[in-house]
C-alpha positions in Angstrom: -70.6 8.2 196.4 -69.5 4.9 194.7 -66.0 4.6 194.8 -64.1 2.4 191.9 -65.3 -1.2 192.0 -61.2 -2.4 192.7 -61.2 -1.0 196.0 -64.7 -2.7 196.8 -62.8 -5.8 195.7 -59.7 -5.1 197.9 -61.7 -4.2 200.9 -59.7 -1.3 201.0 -63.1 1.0 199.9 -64.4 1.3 203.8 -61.0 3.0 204.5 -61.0 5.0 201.6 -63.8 6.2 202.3 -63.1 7.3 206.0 -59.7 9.4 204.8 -62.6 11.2 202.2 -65.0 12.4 204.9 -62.0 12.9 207.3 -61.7 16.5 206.5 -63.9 18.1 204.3 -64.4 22.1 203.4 -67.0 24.1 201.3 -65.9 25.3 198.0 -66.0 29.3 198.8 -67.7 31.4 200.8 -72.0 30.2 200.6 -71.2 26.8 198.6 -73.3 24.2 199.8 -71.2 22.0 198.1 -68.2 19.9 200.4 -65.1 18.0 199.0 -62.6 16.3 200.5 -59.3 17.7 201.9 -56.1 15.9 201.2 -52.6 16.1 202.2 -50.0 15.7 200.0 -47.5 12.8 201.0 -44.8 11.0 199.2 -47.3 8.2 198.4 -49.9 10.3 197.3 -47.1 12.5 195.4 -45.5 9.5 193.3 -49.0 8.1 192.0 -49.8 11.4 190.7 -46.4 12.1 189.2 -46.7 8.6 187.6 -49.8 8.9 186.7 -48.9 12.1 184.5 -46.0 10.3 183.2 -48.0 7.6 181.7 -50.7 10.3 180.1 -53.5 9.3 183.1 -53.5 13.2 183.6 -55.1 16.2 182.0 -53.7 19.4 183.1 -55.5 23.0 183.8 -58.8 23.8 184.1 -59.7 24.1 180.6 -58.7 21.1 179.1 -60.1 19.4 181.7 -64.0 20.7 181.3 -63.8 20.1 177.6 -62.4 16.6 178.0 -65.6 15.5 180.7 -68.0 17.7 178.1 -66.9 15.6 175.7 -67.1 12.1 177.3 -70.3 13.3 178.6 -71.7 13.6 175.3 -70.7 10.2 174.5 -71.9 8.6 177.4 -75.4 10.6 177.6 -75.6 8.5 173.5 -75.0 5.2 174.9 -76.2 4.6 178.1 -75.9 7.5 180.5 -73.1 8.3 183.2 -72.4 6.0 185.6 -72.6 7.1 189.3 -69.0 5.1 190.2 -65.9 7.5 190.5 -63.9 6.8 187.7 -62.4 10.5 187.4 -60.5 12.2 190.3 -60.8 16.1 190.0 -57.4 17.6 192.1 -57.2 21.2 192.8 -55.1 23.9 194.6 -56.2 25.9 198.1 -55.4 28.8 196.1 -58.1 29.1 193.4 -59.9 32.0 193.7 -64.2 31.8 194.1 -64.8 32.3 191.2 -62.8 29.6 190.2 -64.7 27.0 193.1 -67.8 28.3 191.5 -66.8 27.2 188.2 -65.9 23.9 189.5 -68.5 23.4 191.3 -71.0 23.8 188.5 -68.6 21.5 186.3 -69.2 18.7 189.4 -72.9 19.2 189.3 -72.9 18.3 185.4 -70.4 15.8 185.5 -72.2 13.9 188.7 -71.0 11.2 190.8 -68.3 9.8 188.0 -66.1 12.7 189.4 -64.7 12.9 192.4 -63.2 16.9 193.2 -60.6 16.8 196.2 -58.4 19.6 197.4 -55.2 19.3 197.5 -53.4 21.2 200.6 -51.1 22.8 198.3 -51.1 25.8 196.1 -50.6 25.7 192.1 -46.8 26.6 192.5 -46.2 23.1 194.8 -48.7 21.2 192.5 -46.6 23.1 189.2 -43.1 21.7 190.6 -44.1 18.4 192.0 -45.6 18.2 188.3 -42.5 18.9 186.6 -43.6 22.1 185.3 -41.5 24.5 187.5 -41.7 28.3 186.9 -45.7 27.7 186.3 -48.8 27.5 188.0 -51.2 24.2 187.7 -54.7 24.9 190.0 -56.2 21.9 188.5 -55.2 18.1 187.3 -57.8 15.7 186.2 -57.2 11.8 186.9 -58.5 10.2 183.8 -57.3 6.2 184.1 -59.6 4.2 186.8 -56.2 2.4 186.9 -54.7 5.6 187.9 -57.6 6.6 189.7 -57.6 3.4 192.1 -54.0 4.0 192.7 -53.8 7.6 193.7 -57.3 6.2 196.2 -54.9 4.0 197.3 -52.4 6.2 198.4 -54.0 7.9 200.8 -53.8 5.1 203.1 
């Protein structure tokens, strides 16, 4: 995985890279497939509620796939997808399989320009710290490499 080229820059992307592969877990049940594990601290909270505020964030599941369909589409026409992270894929521990299934075929499409984390909260905590209390939210899609760096960042 080639993590943005900001970090590189920084010399911040060794250390990044070590809070990934800290803690890692399979998707469901017989995935072969392995993201990254975070937990959710104020740092880690304020980038992501900023980077919602500033429209760096596409919300639920849905919207998500059809947004990285579509810039898939564009970038297949021009010179294929890079295999940097410029997109950070967040989700819930609460999803059901079906759901990790789902995502996990979206992450084999999509390659190495998405990174897919878990967050160590359910949709409630990730609905609230959102500002979209009362709801659910199981998925939020990082779309900014500005943003994307940031929210990297704060898991330092």
């Amino acid at each position: 995985m080639k993590l943005p080229a900001e970090l590189e820059k920084e010399l911040l992307e060794t250390a990044v890279r070590a809070v990934l592969e800290k803690d890692t877990i399979q998707l469901y049940g017989d995935s072969t497939t392995r993201i990254p594990v975070l937990k959710l601290t104020e740092a880690l909270r304020t980038n992501l509620f900023y980077a919602k505020s500033i429209g760096d964030m596409l919300v639920g599941y849905e919207a998500i796939e059809k947004a990285l369909d579509n810039e898939l589409h564009g970038l297949r026409k021009i010179a294929g997808p890079s295999d940097r992270v410029s997109r950070l894929l967040l989700v819930t521990n609460d999803g059901s399989p079906r759901f990790y299934r789902e995502l996990e075929f979206l992450q084999r499409k999509q390659g190495a320009r998405v990174l897919a984390c878990r967050l160590d909260i359910d949709s409630a905590l990730m609905a609230d710290m959102l500002g979209y209390t009362g709801h659910v939210v199981k998925a939020v899609l990082v779309t900014r490499k500005r943003s994307v760096v940031n929210v990297l960042k704060s898991l330092l």
